[in-house]
N, C-alpha and C positions, 0 to 999 in steps of 0.2 A: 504494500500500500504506500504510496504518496502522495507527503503533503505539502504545500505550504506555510511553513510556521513565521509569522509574525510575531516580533518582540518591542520592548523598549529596554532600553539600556540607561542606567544612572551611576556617574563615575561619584568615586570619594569629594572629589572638589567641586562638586554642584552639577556639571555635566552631564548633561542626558543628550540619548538620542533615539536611532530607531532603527529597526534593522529588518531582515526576512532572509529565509534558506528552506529551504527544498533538501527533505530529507525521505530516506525509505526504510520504512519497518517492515516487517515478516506479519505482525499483527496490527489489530486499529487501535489507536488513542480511546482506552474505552474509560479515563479516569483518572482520580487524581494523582496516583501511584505514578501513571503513565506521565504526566504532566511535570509531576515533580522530576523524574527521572532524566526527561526532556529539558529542562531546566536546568539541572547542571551540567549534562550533556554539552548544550548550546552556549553555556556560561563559559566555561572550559573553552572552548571554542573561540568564541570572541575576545575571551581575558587573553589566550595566545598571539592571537592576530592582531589587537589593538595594544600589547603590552602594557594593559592598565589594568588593577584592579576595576570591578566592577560587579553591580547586585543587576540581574535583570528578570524581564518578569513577562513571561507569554501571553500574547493578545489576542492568538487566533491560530487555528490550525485545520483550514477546509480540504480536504482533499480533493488531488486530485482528478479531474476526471479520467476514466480507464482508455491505454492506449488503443488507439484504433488508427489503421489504417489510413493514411489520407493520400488521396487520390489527385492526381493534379494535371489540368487539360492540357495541351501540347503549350499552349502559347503561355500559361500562367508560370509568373515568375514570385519568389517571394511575398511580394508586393500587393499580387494577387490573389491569396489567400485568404485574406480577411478585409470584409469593404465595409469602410465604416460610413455612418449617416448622423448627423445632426437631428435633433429630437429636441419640441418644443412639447412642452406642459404649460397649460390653462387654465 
């Protein structure tokens, strides 16, 4: 299974910020065992890469949708993939 986890991050000297990573489990996030676990997993992680102490604290973890197939006409390029459109609300 994977997901998307979104965090915030708060350094010792008042600094905050905010981060995400795409990660794969064997099993689904069913709890807070999992969450906690996740937590220092991901802490570990960032404390490495930013070489800062740091508390941070998970905002979200949607998974993501299952891989499938994507199919693509002769002429589409990247680009063409995904067409986005502007959307008014009233």
């Amino acid at each position: 299974m994977k997901y998307f986890v979104s965090y915030a991050y708060f350094l010792q000297n008042g600094g905050h910020g905010f981060g995400n990573i795409g990660l794969e489990r064997s099993w689904p996030i069913s709890g807070p065992d999992d969450i906690e676990d996740l937590t220092l997993q991901i802490t570990d992680t960032v404390t490495r890469a930013m070489g800062k102490k740091l508390t941070l604290t998970i905002t979200g973890w949607p998974q993501f949708e299952a891989d499938i197939e994507r199919i693509r006409g002769k002429d589409s390029g990247p680009s063409k993939v995904v067409q986005l459109a502007s959307s008014r609300s009233e």
